[in-house]
TORKOL-4160 file (C-alpha; in steps of 0.2 Angstrom, whole numbers, padded with zeros to 4 digits, m for minus):
67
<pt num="1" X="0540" Y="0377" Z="0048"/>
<pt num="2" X="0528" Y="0386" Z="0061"/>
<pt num="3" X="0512" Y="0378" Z="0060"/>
<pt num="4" X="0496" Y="0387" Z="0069"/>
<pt num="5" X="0484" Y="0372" Z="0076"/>
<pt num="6" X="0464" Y="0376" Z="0074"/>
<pt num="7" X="0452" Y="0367" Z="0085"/>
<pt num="8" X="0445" Y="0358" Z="0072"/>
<pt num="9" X="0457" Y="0351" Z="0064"/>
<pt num="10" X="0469" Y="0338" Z="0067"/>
<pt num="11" X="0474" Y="0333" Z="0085"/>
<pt num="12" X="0497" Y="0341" Z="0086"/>
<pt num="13" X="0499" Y="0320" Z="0090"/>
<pt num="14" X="0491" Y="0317" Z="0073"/>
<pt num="15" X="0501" Y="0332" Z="0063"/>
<pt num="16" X="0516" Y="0327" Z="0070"/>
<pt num="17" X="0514" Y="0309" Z="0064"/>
<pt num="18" X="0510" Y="0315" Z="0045"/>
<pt num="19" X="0523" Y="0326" Z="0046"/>
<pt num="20" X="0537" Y="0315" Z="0051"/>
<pt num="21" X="0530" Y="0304" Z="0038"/>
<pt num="22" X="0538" Y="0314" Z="0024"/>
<pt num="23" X="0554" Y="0318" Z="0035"/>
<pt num="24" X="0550" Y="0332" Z="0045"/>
<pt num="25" X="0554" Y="0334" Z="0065"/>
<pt num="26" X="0548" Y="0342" Z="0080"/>
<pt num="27" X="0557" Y="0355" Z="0088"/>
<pt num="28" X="0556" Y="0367" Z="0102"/>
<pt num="29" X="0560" Y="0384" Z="0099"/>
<pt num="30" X="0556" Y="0398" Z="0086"/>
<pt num="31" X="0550" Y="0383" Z="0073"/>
<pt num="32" X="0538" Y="0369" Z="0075"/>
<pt num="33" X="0546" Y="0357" Z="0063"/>
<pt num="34" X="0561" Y="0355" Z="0057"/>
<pt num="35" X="0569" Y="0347" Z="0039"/>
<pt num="36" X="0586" Y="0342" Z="0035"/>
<pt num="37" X="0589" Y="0346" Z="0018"/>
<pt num="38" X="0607" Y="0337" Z="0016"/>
<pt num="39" X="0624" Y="0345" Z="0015"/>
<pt num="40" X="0619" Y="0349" Z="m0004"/>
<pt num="41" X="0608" Y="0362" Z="0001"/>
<pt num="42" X="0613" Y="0381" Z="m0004"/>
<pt num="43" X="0623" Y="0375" Z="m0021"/>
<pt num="44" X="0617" Y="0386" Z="m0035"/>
<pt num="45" X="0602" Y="0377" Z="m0044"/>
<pt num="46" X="0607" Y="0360" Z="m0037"/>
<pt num="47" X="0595" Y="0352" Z="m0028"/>
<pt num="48" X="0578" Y="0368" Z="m0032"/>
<pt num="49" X="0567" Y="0353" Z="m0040"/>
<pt num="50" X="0573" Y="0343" Z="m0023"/>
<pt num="51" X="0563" Y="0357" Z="m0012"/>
<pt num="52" X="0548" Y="0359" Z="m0023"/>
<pt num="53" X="0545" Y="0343" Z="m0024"/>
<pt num="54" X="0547" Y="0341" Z="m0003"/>
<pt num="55" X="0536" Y="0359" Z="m0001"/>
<pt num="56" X="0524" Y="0352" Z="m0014"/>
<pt num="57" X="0523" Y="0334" Z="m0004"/>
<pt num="58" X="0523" Y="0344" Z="0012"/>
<pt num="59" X="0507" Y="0352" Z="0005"/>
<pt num="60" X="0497" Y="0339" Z="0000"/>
<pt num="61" X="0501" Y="0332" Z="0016"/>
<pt num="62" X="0493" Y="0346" Z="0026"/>
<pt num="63" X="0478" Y="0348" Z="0013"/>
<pt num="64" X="0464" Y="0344" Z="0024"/>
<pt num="65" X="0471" Y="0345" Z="0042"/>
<pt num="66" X="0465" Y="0361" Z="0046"/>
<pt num="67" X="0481" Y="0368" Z="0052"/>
């Protein structure tokens, strides 16, 4: 996930803590974060609820931050 920071939201220390919260890790490079969806991930239709339900967390997570 890229994440653009705005100066009047949350301190990147503060984000990063949230974040991780709900499994997602730093990284360097291209991204800023990173999840590991399991080794289930890419089987047709097996684990779609399993990323809405994360993207949907991920978003109520960031509602409010200012990112």
């Amino acid at each position: 996930m890229e994440v653009s920071l705005y100066s009047e939201g949350v301190t990147p220390q503060e984000l990063t803590e949230k974040l991780k919260g709900i499994g997602w890790k730093p990284t360097y490079g291209r991204y800023d974060y990173a999840y590991e969806w399991g080794t289930t991930w890419g089987n047709k239709d097996s684990n779609i609820q399993e990323y809405f339900d994360h993207i949907n967390k991920t978003h109520k997570t960031l509602k409010g931050c200012k990112v």
